[in-house]
MIFIFI-899205 format. One record per residue (C-alpha): x, y, z; residue number from 0. Coordinates in Angstrom, 1 decimal, decimal comma. Example, Ala and Ser with C-alpha at 12.3 -4.5 7.8 and 13.67 -1.06 7.14 Angstrom:
<nodes>
X_Y_Z_resi
12,3_-4,5_7,8_0
13,7_-1,1_7,1_1
</nodes>
This chain:
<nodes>
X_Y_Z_resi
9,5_-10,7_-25,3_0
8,2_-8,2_-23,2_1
9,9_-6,2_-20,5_2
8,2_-4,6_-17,5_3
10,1_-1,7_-16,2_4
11,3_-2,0_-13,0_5
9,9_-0,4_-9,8_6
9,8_3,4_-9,1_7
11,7_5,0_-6,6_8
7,7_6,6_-5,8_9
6,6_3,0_-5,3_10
9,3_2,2_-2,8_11
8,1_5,0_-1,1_12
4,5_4,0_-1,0_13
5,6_0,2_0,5_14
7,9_2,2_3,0_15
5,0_4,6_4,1_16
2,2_1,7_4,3_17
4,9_-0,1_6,4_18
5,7_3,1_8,4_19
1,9_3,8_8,9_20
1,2_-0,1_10,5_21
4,4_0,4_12,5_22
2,3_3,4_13,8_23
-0,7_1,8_14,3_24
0,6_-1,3_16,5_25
2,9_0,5_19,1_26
-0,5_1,3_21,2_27
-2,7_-0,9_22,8_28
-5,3_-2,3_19,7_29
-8,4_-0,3_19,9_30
-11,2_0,2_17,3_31
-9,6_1,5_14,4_32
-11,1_5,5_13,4_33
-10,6_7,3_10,5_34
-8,6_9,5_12,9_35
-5,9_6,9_13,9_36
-5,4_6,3_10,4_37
-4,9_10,2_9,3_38
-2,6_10,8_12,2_39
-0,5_7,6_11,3_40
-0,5_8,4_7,7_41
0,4_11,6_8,5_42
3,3_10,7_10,8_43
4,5_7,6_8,3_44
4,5_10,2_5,4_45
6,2_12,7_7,3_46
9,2_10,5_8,6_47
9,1_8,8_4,9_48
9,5_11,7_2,8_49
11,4_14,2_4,8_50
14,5_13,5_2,5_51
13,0_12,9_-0,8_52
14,5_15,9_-2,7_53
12,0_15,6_-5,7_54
7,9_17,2_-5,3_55
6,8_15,1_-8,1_56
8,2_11,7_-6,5_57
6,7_12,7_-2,9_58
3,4_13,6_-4,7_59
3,8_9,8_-6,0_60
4,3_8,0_-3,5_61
1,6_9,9_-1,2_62
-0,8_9,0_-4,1_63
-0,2_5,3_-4,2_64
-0,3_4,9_-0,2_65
-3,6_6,8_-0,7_66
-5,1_4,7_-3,7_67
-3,7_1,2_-1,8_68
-5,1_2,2_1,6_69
-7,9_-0,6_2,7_70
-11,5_0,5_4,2_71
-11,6_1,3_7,7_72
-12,5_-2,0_9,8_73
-11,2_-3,5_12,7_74
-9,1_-2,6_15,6_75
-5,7_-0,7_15,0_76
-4,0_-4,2_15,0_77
-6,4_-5,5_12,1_78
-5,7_-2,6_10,2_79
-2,2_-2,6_10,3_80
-2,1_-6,3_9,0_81
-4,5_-5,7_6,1_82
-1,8_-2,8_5,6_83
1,2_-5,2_5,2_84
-0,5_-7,3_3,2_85
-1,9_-4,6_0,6_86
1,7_-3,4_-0,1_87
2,8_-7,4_-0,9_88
-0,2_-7,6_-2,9_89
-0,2_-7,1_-7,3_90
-0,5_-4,4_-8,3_91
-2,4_-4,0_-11,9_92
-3,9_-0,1_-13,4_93
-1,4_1,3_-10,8_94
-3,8_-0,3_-7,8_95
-3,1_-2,7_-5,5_96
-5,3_-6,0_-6,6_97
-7,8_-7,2_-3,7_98
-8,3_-10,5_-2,9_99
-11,7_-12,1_-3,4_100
-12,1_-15,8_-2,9_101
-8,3_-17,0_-2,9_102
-7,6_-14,7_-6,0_103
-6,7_-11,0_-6,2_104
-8,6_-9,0_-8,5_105
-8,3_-5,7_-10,1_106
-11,6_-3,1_-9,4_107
-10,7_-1,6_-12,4_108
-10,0_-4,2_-15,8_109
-11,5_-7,4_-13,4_110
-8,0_-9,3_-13,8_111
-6,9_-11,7_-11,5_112
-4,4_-13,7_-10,6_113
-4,1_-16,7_-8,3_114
-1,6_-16,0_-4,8_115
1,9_-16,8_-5,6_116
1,7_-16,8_-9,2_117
2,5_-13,2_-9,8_118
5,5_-11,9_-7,8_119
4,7_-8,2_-9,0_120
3,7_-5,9_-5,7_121
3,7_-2,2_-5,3_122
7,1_-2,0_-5,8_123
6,8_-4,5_-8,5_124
5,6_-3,3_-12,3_125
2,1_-2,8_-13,9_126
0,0_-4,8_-15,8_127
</nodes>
């Protein structure tokens, strides 16, 4: 029987900073969403996140993670931050949130998948 290790204290992070940066992106009125809005939310979510986090190595971590499970630029600021939510519930497998492609998520890098609510592992959850 195998054991998956538990969630990181980096990966908490990372869920708290994707959460912090939608928070962000919803207290204005929704507008098209820039590459701008998202920096300066990220940014500001990262700031307020990590501002206590005694260890370098776990900050450079978590900022890592948000980075790698940040979805493309699309939408209004609204649409963004609701894709946001829903990449830090989403698996996680190769240390990357899974997409989701036709009522599945998917890994970009090994192709795995698994089917919604079969797999309760998320960011904070453990790898494949």
């Amino acid at each position: 029987m195998s054991r998956h290790p538990g969630p990181t204290r980096a990966q908490h992070l990372a869920v708290r900073i994707l959460g912090r940066t939608a928070h962000h992106l919803t207290t204005t009125n929704p507008t098209p969403m820039t590459d701008g809005q998202r920096t300066h939310a990220l940014n500001t979510a990262m700031d307020h996140v990590l501002h206590d986090e005694p260890s370098k190595f776990r900050r450079s971590a978590a900022r890592r993670l948000a980075l790698m499970a940040m979805p493309p630029i699309a939408g209004t600021t609204a649409e963004y931050a609701d894709r946001l939510r829903a990449v830090a519930e989403a698996p996680v497998c190769c240390g990357r949130p899974m997409r989701s492609s036709d009522g599945q998520y998917v890994c970009g890098n090994c192709g795995a998948w698994v089917d919604p609510g079969v797999s309760g592992r998320s960011l904070v959850g453990s790898e494949c």
